[in-house]
N, C-alpha and C positions, 0 to 999 in steps of 0.2 A: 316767565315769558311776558317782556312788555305789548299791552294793549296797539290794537293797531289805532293809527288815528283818526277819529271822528272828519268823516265828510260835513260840511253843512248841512244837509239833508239832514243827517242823522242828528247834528245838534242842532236844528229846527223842530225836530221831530221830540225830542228828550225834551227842551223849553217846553213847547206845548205841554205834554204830559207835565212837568214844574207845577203850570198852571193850575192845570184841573186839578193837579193834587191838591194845593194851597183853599182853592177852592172849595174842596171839599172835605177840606176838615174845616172849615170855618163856618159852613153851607147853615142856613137859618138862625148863625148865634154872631149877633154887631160887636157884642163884646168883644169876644174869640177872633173876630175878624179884624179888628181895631188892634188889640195884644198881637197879631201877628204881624199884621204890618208894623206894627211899632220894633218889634223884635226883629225884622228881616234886613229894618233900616239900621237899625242897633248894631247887627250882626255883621254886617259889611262894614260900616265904622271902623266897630271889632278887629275885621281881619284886614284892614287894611291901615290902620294904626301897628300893627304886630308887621304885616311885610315893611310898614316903614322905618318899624324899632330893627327890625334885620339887617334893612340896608343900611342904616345908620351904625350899627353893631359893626358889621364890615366893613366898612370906610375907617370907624373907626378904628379899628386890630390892625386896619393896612397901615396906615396912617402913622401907627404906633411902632409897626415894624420897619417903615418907609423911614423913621425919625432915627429909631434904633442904627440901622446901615448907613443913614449918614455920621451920624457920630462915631461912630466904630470908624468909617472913614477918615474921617477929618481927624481922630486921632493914631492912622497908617499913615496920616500925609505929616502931622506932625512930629511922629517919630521919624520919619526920614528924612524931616527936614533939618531934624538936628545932628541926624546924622552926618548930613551934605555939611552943615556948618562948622560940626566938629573937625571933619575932613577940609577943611578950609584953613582953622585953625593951626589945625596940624602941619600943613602946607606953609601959611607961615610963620610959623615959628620956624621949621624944619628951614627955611629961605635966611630968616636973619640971622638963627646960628651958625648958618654955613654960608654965610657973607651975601646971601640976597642975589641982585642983579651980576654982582661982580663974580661971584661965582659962577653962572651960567655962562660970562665971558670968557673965564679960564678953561670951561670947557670948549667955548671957541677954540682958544688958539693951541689946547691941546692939541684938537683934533687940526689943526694945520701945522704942529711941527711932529706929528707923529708919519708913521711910515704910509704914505696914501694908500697901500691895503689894507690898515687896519685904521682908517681917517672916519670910515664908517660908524664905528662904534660910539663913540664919545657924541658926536654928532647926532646921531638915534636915539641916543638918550636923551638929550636937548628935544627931540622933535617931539619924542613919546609925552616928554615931562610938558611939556607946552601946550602939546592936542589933551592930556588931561586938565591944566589947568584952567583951559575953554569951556573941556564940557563940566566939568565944578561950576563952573560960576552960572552957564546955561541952565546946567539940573534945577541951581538954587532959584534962579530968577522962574524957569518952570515951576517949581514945586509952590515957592510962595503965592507965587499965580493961583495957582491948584488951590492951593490951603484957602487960601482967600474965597474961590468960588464954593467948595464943599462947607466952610464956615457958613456960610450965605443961606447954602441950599440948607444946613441943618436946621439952622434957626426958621426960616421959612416950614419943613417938616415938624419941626417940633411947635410952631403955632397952628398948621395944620391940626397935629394931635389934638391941639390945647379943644380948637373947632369941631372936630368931628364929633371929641368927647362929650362935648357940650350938647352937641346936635341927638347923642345917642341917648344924654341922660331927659333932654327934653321929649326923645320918640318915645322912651317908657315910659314918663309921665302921662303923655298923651293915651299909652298902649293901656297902661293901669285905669285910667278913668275910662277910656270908651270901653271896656272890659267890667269894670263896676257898674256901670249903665244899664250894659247888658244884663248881669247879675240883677240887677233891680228888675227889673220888666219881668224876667225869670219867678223871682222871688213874688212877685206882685203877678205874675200868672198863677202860682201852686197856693199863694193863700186865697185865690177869687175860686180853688179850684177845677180850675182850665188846664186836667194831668193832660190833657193829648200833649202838652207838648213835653212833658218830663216823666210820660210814665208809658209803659210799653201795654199794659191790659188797653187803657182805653183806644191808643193807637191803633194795636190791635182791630178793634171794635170798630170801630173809623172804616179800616184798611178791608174787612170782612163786608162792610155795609156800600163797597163802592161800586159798579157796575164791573171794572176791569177784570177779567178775570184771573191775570196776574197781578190783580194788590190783591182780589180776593186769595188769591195762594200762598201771596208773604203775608198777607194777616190770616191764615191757618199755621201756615208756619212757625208766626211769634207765639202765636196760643198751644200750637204743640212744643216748644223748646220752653217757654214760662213752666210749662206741667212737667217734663221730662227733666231739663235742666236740675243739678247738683254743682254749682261751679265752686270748685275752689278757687277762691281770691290769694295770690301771695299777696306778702309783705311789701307793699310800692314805695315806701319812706326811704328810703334809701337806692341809691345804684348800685350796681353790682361789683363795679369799679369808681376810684378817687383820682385815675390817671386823667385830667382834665389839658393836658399839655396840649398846644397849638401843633397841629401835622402837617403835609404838605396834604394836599386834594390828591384823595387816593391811596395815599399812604398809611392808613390809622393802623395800630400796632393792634392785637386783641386786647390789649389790657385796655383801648381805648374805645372799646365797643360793648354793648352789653345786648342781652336776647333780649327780644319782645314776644309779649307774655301771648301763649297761643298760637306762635305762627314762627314754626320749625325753621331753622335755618336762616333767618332773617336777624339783623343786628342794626342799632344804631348809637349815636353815640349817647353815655352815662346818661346825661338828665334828659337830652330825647326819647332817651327808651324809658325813663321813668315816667317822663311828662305821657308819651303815646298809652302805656301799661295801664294808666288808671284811667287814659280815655275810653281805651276797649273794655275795662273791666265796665265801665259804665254803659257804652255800648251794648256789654255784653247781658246789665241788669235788663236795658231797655228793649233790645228787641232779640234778647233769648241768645244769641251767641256772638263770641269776640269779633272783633274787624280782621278781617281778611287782606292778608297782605301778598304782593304778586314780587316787590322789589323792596329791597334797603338797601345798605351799603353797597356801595360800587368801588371796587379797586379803582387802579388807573385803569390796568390793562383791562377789564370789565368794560368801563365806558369805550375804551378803542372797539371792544367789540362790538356794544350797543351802536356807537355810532357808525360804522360799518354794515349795521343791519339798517337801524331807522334814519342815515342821515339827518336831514331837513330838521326833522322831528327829535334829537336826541340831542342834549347839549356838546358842546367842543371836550374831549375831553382832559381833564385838568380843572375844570369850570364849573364838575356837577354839582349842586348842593349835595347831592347824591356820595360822592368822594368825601364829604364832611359830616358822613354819617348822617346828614340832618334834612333829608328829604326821604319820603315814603310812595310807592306807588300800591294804591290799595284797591278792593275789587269786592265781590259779596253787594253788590249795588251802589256802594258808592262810587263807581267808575261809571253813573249814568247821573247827568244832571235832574233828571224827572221823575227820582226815586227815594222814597221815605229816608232811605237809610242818609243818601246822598243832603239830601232838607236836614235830617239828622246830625249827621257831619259839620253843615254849614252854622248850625246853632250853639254845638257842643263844642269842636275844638279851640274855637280861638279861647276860651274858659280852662282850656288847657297846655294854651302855649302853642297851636299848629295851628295853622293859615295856608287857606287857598293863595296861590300867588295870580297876580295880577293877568300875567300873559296866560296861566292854565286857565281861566275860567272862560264862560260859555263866548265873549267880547274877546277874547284877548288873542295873540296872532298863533297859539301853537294850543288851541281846546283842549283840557285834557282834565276832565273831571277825576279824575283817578289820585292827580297828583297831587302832594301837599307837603309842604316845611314845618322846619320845625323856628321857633323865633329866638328862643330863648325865656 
């Protein structure tokens, strides 16, 4: 069941709580408070160098496919254009071995000393032979037109590709370094050791010492799951499937989807569900159990349904990242901007390849803390 969608109110409501939280894990320590903001500014970076390696990513696959269709075109136009010429050829030669113009004249005067009820025939064929050789030479003068313009368009789409490529491999350079940066500030938090923000006890501790009496519950909750907790970790090195072939939206075959670790029924595609797998196992180290997941994959006809229930709020269907295996709708507090897990989420995933997108977050026209992609 997709989440209904946040009022302003309520995402006024959720920011504020944000605050106090940040707040209060940093409360009397400059350091601690200095590493977060540094990290929060990191972390946005982060995730918004990875939505931009995606869009770049899709522009360019389109781009690649857009290049693809025109050549495959322009080589349907110039096999018929040879077609049309050979049929040309053939015409005349078929004209000069059987005497050219002078022949078409003995069909004249056939058809005027033959019997005026049968004048018809010889004549018809003259008219037939004539309105063909109009539209040959029409075809050709079309078709070369054609070829000309599809030539045009390929070359124009295959510098496109050359462009977008470029643009994708410069978005993951950028996606790698603001991602490493991150990494540093991380790294440079756990040896000042400042675990609130990479360890789930002190969090805890944090979460149990805050006035709320629902953080004081999720921080009883992490200290009883940390004690109770047995998790078997699979194997994440690998996907479950090597079927990495491009689908239509909607369309993904099962060999093209694999489970996610923890949350029955739920599929995405190969490296998504590895990339997600090892976020939730980590998840799962940090605050006692896996991410909670509400949506994955979406057929076509799923999104027809979706969009039928949430309108406004649901993409067009054909369109979902959701049909590309490579969006998540998740829940267990990260579908609340003002909540551990959610601060959680925001730190962790882009380190793992998933990014809030730009229109889902608290600013953007369609709020929906819940949702996330995958980049690649």
């Amino acid at each position: 069941m997709e989440p209904e969608p946040l009022s302003k109110t309520a995402i006024a409501l959720q920011l504020e709580q944000a605050d106090k939280l940040l707040a209060s894990l940093s409360a009397g320590n400059a350091k601690l408070a200095a590493l977060l903001a540094e990290l929060d500014e990191l972390t946005t970076a982060a995730n918004e160098a990875l939505e931009a390696k995606a869009a770049a990513d899709s522009a360019a696959a389109e781009a690649a496919a857009r290049a693809r269709q025109s050549r495959e075109t322009a080589a349907r136009m110039a096999e018929e254009l040879e077609h049309k010429h050979q049929m040309l050829k053939d015409w005349a030669f078929s004209a000069y071995a059987g005497g050219g113009w002078t022949a078409e004249m003995v069909s004249v005067f056939d058809a005027l000393l033959t019997d005026p009820e049968k004048a018809g025939n010889p004549v018809g064929d003259l008219t037939y032979l004539t309105e063909q050789r109009i539209t040959l030479f029409a075809d050709i003068r079309r078709l070369t037109d054609r070829q000309a313009e599809v030539a045009k368009q390929a070359e124009a789409d295959a510098e496109l590709t050359r462009t977008t490529a470029a643009a994708a491999r410069e978005a993951k350079a950028k996606a790698d370094e603001a991602l490493e940066a991150q990494k540093a500030v991380i790294a440079k938090a756990e040896a000042e050791q400042v675990e609130v923000l990479v360890n789930a006890a002190p969090m805890a501790a944090m979460l149990l010492g805050m006035a709320s009496p629902e953080a004081k519950a999720r921080g009883q909750a992490i200290v009883d799951a940390l004690m109770e907790r047995n998790v078997d970790l699979p194997d994440i090195d690998k996907p479950c499937s090597n079927d990495t072939k491009i689908y239509a939206n909607g369309q993904l075959p099962a060999s093209a989807l694999c489970p996610l670790w923890q949350a029955p029924g739920h599929y995405a595609r190969p490296d998504a569900a590895v990339a997600f797998n090892a976020l939730s196992q980590k998840f799962a180290r940090d605050l006692g159990r896996p991410i909670c997941v509400t949506s994955s994959y979406r057929s076509f006809s799923q999104q027809v349904a979706v969009k039928a229930r949430r309108g406004f709020w649901a993409a067009t269907p054909g369109y979902s990242q959701h049909g590309f295996g490579k969006a998540l709708d998740l829940c267990g507090g990260i579908n609340d901007f003002g909540t551990i897990e959610h601060l959680w989420m925001k730190q962790n995933a882009p380190l793992f390849g998933w990014f809030h997108p730009s229109w889902a977050r608290a600013g953007g026209n369609k709020p929906e803390p819940w949702h996330w992609e995958y980049a690649g």
